[in-house]
C-alpha positions as CSV (number, residue, x, y, z in Angstrom):
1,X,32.1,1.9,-12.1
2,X,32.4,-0.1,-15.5
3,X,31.2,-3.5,-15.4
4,X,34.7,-5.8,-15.2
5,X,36.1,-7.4,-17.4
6,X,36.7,-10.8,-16.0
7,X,33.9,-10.9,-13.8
8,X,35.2,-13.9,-12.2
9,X,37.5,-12.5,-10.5
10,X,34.0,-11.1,-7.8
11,X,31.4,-13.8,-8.9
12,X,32.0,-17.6,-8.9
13,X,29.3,-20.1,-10.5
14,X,27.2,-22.5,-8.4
15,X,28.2,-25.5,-7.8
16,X,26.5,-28.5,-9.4
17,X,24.7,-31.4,-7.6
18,X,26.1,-34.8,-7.7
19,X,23.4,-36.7,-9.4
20,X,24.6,-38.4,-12.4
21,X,21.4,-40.7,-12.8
22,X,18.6,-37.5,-12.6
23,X,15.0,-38.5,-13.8
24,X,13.4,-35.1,-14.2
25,X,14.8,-34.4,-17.5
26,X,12.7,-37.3,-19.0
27,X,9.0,-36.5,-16.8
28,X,6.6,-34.3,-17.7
29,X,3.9,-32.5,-15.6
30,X,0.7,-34.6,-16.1
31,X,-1.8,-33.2,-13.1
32,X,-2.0,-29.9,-10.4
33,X,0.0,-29.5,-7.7
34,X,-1.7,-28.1,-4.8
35,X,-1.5,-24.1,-4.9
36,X,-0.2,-21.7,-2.2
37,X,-1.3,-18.3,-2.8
38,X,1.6,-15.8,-1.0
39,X,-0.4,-12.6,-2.2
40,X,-1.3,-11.7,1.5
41,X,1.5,-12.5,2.8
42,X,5.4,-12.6,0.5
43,X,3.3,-10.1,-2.0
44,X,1.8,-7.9,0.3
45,X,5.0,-7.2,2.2
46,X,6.5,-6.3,-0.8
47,X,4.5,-3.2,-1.9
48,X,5.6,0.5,-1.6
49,X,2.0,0.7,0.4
50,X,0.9,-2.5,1.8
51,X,-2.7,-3.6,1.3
52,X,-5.5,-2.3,3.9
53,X,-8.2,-4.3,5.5
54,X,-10.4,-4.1,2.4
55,X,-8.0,-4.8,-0.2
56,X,-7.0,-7.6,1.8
57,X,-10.6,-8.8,1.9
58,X,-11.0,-8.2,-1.8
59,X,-7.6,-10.6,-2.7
60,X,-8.7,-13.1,-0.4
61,X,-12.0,-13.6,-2.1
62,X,-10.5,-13.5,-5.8
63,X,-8.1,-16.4,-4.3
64,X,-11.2,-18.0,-3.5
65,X,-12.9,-17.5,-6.8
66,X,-10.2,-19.1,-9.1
67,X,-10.1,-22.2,-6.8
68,X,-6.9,-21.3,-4.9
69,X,-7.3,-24.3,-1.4
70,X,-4.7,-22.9,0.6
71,X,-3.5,-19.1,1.2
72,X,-0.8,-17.4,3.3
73,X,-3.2,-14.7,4.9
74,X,0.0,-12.9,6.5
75,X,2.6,-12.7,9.5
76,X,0.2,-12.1,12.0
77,X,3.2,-12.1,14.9
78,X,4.6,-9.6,13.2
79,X,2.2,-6.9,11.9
80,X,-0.9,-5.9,14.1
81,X,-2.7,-5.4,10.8
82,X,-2.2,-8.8,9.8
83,X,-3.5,-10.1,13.2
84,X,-6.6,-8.3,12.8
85,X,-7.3,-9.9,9.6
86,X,-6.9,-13.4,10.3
87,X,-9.4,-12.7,12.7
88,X,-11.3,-10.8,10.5
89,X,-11.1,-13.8,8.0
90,X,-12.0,-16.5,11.2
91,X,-15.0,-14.5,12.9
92,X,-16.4,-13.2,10.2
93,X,-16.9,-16.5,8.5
94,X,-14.9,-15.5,5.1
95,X,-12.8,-18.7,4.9
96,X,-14.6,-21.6,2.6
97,X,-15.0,-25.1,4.2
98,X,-12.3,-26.5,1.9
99,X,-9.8,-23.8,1.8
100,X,-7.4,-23.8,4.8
101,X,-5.6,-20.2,6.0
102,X,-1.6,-20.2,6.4
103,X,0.4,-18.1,8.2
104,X,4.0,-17.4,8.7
105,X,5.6,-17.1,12.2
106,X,9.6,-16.9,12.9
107,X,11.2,-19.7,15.1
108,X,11.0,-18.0,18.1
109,X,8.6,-18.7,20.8
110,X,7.4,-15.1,21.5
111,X,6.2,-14.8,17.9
112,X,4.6,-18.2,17.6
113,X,2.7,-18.3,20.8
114,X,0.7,-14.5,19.6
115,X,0.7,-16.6,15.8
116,X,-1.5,-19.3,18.0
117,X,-3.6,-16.6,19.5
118,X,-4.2,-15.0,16.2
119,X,-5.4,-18.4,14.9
120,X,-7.9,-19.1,17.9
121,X,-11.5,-20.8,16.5
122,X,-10.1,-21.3,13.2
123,X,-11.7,-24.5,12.1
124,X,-8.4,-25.4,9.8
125,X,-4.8,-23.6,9.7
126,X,-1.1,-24.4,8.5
127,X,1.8,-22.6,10.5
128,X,4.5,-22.0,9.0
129,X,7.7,-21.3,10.5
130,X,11.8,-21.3,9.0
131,X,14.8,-20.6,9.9
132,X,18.0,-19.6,7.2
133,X,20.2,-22.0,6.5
134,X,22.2,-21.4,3.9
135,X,26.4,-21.0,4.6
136,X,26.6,-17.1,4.0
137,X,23.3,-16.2,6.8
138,X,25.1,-18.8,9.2
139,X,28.4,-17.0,9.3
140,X,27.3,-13.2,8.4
141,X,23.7,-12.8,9.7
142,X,23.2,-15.4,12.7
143,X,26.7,-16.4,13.8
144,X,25.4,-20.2,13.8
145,X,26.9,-23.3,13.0
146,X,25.0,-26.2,11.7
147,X,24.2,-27.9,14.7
148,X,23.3,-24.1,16.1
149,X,20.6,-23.5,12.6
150,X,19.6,-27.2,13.4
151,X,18.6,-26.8,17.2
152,X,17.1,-23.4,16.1
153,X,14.0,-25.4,13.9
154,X,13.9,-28.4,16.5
155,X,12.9,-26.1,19.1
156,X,10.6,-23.9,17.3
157,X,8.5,-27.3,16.2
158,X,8.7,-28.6,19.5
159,X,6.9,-25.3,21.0
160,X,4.6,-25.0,17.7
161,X,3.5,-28.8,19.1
162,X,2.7,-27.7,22.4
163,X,1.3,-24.8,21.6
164,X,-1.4,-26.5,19.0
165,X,-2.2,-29.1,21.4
166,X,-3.8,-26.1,23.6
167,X,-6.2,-25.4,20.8
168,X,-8.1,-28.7,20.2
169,X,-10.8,-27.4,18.2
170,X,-8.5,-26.6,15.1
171,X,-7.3,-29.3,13.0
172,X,-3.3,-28.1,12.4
173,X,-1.0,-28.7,10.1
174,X,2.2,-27.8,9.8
175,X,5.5,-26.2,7.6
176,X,8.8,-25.9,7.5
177,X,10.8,-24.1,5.6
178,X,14.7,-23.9,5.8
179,X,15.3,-20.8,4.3
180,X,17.6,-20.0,1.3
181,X,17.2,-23.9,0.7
182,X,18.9,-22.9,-3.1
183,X,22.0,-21.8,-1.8
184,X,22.0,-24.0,1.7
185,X,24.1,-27.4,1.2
186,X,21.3,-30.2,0.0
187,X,22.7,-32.8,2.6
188,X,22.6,-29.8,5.2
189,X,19.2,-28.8,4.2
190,X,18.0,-32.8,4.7
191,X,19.6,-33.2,7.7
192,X,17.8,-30.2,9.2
193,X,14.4,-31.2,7.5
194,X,14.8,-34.9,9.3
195,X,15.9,-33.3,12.7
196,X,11.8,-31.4,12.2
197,X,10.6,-34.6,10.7
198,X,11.6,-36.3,13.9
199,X,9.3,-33.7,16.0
200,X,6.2,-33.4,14.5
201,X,6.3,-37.2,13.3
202,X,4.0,-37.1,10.0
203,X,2.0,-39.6,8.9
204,X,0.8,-40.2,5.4
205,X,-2.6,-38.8,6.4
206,X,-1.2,-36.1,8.6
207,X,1.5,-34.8,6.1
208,X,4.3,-32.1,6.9
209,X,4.8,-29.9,4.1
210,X,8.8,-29.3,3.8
211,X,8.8,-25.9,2.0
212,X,12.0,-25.2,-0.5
213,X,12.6,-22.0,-1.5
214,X,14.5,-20.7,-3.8
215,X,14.8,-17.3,-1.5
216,X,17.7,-16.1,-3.6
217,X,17.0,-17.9,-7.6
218,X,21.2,-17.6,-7.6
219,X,21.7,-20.6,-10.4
220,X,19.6,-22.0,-13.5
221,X,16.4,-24.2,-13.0
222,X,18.1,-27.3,-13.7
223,X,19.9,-26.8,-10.5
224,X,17.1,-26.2,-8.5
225,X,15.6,-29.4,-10.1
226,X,18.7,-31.5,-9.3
227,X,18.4,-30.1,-5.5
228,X,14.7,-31.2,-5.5
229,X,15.3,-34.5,-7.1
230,X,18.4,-35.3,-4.6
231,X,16.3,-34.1,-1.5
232,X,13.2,-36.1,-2.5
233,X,15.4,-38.9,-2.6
234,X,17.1,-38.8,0.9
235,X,14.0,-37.2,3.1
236,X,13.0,-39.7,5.7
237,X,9.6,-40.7,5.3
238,X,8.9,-39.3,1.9
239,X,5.6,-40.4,1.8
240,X,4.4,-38.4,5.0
241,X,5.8,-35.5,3.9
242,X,4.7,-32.9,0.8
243,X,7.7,-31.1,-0.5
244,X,7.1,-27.6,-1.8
245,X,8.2,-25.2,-4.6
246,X,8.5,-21.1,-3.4
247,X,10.6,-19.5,-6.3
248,X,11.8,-16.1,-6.7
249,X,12.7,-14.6,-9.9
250,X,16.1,-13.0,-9.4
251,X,17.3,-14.7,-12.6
252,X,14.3,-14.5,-15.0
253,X,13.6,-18.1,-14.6
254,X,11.1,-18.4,-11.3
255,X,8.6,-19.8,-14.0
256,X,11.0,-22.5,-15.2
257,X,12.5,-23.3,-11.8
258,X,9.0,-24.2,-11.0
259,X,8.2,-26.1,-13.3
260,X,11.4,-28.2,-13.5
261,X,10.8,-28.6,-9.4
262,X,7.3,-30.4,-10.7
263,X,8.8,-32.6,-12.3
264,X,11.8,-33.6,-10.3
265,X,8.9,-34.6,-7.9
266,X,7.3,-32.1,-5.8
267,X,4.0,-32.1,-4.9
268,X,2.8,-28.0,-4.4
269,X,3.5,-24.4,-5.5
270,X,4.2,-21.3,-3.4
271,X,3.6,-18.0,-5.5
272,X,1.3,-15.2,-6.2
273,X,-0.9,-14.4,-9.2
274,X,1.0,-12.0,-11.7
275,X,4.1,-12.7,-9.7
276,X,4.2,-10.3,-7.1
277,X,6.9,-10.8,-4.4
278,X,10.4,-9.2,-3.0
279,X,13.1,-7.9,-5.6
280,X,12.2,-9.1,-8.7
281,X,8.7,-10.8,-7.7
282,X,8.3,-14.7,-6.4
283,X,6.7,-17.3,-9.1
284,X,3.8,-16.2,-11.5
285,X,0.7,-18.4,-10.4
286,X,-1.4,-17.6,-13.6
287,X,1.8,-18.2,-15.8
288,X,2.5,-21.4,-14.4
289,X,-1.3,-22.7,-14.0
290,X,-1.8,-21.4,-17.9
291,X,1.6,-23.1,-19.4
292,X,-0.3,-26.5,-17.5
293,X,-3.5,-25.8,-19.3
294,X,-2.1,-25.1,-23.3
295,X,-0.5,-28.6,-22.8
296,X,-3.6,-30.3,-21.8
297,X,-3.4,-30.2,-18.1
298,X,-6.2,-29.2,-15.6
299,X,-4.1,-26.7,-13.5
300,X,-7.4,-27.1,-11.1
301,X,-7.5,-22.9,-11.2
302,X,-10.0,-20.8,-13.1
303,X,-8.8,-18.4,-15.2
304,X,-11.9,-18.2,-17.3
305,X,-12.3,-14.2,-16.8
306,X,-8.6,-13.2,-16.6
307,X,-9.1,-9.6,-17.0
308,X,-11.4,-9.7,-14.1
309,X,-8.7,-11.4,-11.8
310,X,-6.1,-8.5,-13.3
311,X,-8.3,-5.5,-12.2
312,X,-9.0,-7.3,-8.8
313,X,-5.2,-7.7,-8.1
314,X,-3.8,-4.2,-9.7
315,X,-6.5,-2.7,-7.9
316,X,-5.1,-3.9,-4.4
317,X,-1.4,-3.9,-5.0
318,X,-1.5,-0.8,-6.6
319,X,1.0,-2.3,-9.6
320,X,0.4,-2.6,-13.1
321,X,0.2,-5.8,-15.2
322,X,2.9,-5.6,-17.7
323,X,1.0,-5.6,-21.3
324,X,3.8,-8.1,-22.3
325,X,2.9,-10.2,-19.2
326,X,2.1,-13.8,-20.2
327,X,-1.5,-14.8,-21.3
328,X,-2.8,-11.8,-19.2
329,X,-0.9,-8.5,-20.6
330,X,-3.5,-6.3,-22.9
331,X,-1.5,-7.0,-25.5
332,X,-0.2,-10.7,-25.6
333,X,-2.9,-11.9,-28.2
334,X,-2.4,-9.2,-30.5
335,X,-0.9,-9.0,-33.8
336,X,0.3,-5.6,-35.5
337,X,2.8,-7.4,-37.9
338,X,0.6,-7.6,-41.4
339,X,2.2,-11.1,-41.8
340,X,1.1,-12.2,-38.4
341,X,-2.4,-11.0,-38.8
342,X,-2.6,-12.7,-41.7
343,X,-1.6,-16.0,-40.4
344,X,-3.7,-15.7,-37.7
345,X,-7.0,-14.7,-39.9
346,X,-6.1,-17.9,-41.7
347,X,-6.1,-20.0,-38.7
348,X,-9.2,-19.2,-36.9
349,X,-10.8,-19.7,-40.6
350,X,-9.6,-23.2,-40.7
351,X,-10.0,-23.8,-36.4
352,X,-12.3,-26.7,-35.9
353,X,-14.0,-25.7,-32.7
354,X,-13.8,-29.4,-31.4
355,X,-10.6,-29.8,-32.2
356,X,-6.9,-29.2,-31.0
357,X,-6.0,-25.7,-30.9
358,X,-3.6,-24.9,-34.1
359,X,-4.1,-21.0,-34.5
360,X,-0.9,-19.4,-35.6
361,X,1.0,-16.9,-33.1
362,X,-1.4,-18.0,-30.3
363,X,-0.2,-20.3,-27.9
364,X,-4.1,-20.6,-26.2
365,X,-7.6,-20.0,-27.4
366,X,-8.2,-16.7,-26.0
367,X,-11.8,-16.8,-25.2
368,X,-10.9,-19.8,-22.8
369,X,-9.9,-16.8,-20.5
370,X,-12.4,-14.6,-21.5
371,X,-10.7,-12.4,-24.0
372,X,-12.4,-11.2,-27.2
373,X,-11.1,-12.3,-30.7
374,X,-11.4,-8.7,-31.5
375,X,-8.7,-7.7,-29.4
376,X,-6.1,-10.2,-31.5
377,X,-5.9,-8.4,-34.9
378,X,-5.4,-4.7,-34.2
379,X,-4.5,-1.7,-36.5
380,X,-1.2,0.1,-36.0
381,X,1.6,2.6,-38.3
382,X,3.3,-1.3,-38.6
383,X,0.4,-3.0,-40.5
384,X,-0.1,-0.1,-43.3
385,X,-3.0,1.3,-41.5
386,X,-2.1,4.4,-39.9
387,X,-0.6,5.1,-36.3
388,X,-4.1,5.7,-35.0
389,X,-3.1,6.7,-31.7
390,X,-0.2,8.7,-32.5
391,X,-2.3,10.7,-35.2
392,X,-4.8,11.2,-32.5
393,X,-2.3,12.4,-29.9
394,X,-0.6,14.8,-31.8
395,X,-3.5,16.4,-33.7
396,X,-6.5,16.1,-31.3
397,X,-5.0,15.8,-27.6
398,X,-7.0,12.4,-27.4
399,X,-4.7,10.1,-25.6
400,X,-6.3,6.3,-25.6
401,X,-6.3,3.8,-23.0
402,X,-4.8,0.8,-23.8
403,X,-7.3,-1.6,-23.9
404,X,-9.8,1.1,-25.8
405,X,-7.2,1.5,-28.4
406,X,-7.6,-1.9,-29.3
407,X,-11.3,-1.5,-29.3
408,X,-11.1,1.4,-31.6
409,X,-8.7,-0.2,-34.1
410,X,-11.3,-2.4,-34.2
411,X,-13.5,0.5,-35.3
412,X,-11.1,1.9,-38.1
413,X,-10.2,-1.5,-39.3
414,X,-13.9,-1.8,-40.5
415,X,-14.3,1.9,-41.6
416,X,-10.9,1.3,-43.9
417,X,-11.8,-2.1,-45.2
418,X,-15.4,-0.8,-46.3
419,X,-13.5,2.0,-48.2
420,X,-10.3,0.3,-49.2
421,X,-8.7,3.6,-48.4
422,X,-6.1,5.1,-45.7
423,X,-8.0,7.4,-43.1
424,X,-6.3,10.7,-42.3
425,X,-6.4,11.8,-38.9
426,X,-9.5,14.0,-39.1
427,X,-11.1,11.0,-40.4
428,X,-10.2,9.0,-37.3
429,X,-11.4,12.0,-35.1
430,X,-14.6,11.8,-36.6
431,X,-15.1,8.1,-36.5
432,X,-14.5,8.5,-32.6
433,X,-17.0,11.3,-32.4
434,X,-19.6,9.0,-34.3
435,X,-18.6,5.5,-32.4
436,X,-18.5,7.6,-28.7
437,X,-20.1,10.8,-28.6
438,X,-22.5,11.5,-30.6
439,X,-23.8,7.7,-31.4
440,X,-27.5,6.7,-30.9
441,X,-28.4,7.1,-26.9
442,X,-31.1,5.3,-25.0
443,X,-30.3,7.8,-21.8
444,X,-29.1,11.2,-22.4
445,X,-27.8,13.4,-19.8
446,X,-29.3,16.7,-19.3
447,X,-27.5,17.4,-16.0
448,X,-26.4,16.6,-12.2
449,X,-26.1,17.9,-8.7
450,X,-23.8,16.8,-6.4
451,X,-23.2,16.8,-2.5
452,X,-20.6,15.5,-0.3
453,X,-21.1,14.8,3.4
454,X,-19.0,12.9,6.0
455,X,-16.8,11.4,3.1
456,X,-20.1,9.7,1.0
457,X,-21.2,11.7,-2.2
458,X,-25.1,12.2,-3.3
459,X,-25.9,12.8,-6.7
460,X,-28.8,13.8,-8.7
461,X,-29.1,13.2,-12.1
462,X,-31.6,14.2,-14.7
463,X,-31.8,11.8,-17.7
464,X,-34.0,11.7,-21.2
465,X,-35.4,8.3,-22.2
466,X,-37.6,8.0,-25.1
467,X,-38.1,10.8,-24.9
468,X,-39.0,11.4,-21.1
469,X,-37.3,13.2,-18.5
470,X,-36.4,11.4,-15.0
471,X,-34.3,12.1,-12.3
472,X,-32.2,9.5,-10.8
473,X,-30.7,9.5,-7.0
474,X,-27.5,7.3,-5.7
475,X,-24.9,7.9,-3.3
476,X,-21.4,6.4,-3.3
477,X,-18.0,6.3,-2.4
478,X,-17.1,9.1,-5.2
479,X,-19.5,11.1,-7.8
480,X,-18.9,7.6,-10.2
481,X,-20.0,5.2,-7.6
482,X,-22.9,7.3,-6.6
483,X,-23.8,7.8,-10.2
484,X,-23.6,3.8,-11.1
485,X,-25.9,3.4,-7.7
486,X,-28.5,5.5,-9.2
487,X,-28.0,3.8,-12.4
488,X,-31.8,1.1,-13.4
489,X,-29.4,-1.1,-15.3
490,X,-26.7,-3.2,-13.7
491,X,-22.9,-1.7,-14.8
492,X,-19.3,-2.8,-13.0
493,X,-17.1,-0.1,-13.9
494,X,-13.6,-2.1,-15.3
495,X,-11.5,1.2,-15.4
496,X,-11.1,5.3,-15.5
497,X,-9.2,7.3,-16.5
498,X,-8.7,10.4,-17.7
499,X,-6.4,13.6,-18.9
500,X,-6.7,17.4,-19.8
501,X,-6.8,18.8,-23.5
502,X,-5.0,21.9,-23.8
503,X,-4.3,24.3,-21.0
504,X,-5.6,27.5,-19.7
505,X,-8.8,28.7,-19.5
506,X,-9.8,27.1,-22.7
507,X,-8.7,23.3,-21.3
508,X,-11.2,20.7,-21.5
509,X,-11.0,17.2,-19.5
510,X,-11.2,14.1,-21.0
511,X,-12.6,11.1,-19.3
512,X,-12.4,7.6,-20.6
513,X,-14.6,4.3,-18.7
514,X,-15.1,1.0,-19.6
515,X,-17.9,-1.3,-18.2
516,X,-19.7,-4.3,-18.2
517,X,-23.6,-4.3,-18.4
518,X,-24.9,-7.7,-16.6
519,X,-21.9,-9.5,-17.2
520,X,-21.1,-8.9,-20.4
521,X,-18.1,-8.0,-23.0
522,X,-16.4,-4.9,-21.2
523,X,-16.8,-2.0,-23.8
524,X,-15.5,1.5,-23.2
525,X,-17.3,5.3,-23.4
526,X,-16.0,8.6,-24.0
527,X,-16.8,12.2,-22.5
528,X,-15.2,15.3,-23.1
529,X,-16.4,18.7,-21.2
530,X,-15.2,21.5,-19.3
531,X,-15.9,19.7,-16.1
532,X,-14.0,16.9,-15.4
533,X,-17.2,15.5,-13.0
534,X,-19.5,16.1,-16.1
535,X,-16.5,14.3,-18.6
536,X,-16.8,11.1,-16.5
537,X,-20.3,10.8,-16.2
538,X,-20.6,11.5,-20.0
539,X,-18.2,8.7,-20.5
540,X,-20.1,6.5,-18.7
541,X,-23.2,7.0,-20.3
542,X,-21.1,6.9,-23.7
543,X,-20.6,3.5,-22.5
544,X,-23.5,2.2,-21.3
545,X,-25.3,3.5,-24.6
546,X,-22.7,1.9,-26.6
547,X,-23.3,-1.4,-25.0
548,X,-27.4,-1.1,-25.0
549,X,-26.9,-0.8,-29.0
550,X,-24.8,-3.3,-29.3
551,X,-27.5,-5.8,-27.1
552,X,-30.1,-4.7,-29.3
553,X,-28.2,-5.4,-32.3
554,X,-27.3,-8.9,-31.6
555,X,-31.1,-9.6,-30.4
556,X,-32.3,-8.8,-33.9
């Protein structure tokens, strides 16, 4: 079916909020609101395969590492998976002294009384609970009318009272959140907030955090700001209570919603990292926490190793970050327009290093999150240098990783401005046999045995150093795991992957790793064989090797 043609005719626009003397438009944001990280919770629930007990563990403790205070560790009430983890979380002793766990619970009394018992020994906690209230969930999904949605909250806060004051030992706090709060009427959604308010009576040390979420983003951000502005406004008790952001993205503009929220005067932000979440995804954390930062605001979060966070996060939702994704995509600091490269040369060459950022084409210093300045000026077909990965696709098979092709441009861009010349595609092939395969090696492999028992993998490895032979012994996980075990030098494997060269009996695998040796600049390693096994561990020596050199290079 066409789209139509007067499309107004099945869509109407929403209305506008009656508030002729709005503030927001002149604030800025000028400090950190207090972060809510929905990862384990709104993000989890959203993914084709929902996290396991490890990747759970894993996200919880990268929360922790950038600083995020309060996390939504999952529905507990509702999943027997997520029950088990907020106890894993509690009696395993995972959760920080000053970060407090959240969890969500529906308004019925069934769900939050096992929500309690998930919670038991937790030294602090938030519960969460909501109820919809928007016009279209009254009359098609609930058959409630307002005073119905109302009684529906008061209840569930007078049982989520009684049932805290049978677990003294916690120190609660509490949410509410009326549901589809963008589409609900504001006076509605006030009324319903003050009918809570007038339960758990807050204080302005013991605040109740009034959660608004943009469940459905169904108009633009300056509607949402007008809605926050006008509730902030007519809450009772507005200094007892913390009203918070929890954006979706339907329309493109969760970031912008957010941001205009800040300023119409709320005080914290529900999201997740990359901005994970239902349908199109709720609010980017990083985003919004980065856009703070290039205008001179401590967002309180620490993005210094960004690519770090990334692998954590992709690793556990199983999604990819975009390479277009803001600050964090493998290509957002790099230029392949000639122009823009050479703006960009001319503006670290005049960058004072104490001074105000003014590079060209980049909005923030890219090192501040742990990117290389190498990555930024990269060759491609658009800058006069040659479609390096495209020659090297459809002559050799070799098919790059992203992030290595931007390492290797790096390579050719100093092999063509030594020569002044263009490199032809065997040229290119034979820089990458130099740079990855045949370079200098401080261990070379001479072979490996491997065995797999009850799921874990032994490996033996034989290795030349200086020219002694040594066999090494690890076990893992996987043949790689087991190999970096054995390994006398410290590596973190960043990322594998890997693809077949030709077909038939004469197909060969190649593997492709990058690592980090004791912390360092991730660098990436090549191997090509028969054997796919023998391809990755060739690629990890490749890179290991690579990265030796380049250690001994910068200590002399």
């Amino acid at each position: 079916m066409p789209m139509l043609k007067d499309p107004s005719k099945k869509y109407r626009a929403f209305p506008q909020i009656d508030i002729a003397d709005r503030t927001w438009p002149s604030k800025t944001i000028t400090q950190a609101p207090i972060w809510l990280s929905s990862d384990l919770r709104d993000g989890n629930q959203s993914l084709i395969e929902p996290m396991d007990a490890d990747k759970k563990l894993r996200m919880f403790q990268i929360l922790v590492q950038v600083g995020v205070k309060e996390i939504e560790v999952g529905f507990p009430s509702a999943s027997q998976t997520d029950f088990d983890f907020v106890r894993t979380l509690i009696e395993g002793g995972h959760i920080p002294d000053d970060t407090t766990i959240q969890v969500l619970t529906q308004a019925r009394e069934d769900l939050i009384t096992r929500t309690f018992e998930s919670l038991k020994g937790a030294k602090k906690a938030i519960v969460h609970y909501y109820n919809a209230t928007a016009p279209s969930f009254r009359k098609i999904v609930f058959h409630q009318d307002k005073a119905g949605v109302t009684q529906i909250a008061i209840n569930a806060a007078q049982i989520i009272k009684r049932q805290a004051a049978q677990y003294p030992e916690t120190d609660w706090r509490f949410e509410y959140s009326p549901e589809v709060f963008s589409s609900t009427e504001t006076p509605f959604a006030v009324e319903v907030c003050n009918a809570v308010i007038g339960v758990f009576q807050p204080t302005p040390q013991q605040k109740l955090i009034l959660n608004l979420p943009a469940t459905i983003e169904a108009a633009t951000p300056n509607v949402y700001a007008d809605q926050i502005e006008w509730f902030g406004r007519h809450i009772d008790r507005r200094d007892s209570v913390l009203i918070s952001l929890h954006t979706h993205n339907d329309r493109g503009t969760g970031v912008a919603a957010t941001e205009l929220g800040l300023m119409a005067g709320a005080d914290r932000v529900e999201g997740c990292l990359f901005g994970n979440g239902e349908r199109t995804g709720n609010v980017d954390l990083v985003t919004v926490a980065l856009n703070m930062y290039t205008q001179g605001v401590d967002p309180q979060l620490d993005f210094s190793d960004i690519d770090g966070v990334r692998k954590v996060v992709e690793e556990c939702n199983q999604l990819p970050v975009h390479p277009r994704h803001p600050y964090v995509g493998d290509l957002v600091h790099t230029a392949f327009s000639g122009s823009h490269q050479d703006a960009i040369r001319k503006g670290f060459a005049q960058q004072d290093p104490d001074g105000i950022w003014e590079v060209p084409y980049l909005p923030i210093d890219p090192a501040d999150i742990g990117r290389s300045y190498e990555a930024v000026i990269r060759v491609n077909s658009q800058s006069g240098k040659g479609g390096i990965t495209y020659l090297l696709e459809q002559e050799y098979g070799i098919s790059l990783p992203r992030r290595m092709q931007i390492e290797f441009s790096q390579v050719v861009q100093r092999e063509t401005d030594r020569h002044g010349l263009e490199m032809s595609a065997r040229q290119i092939y034979d820089l990458l046999v130099e740079e990855y395969l045949q370079g200098p090696a401080t261990y070379s492999l001479k072979g490996h045995r491997l065995q797999e028992e009850n799921g874990v993998t032994s490996v033996e490895v034989e290795i030349e150093q200086g020219g002694a032979v040594q066999q090494l012994r690890g076990t893992g996980n996987g043949p790689l795991e087991a190999l970096v075990a054995a390994l006398p030098v410290a590596v973190e494997v960043m990322d594998y992957s890997e693809h077949a060269i030709g077909a038939g009996s004469n197909a060969k695998a190649a593997a492709y790793l990058e690592l980090r040796v004791d912390g360092g600049r991730p660098l990436h390693g090549v191997g090509i064989d028969a054997n796919l096994t023998t391809a990755s561990f060739r690629a990890l020596f490749s890179a290991l090797n690579r990265a030796l050199r380049q250690s001994e290079a910068q200590a002399a």
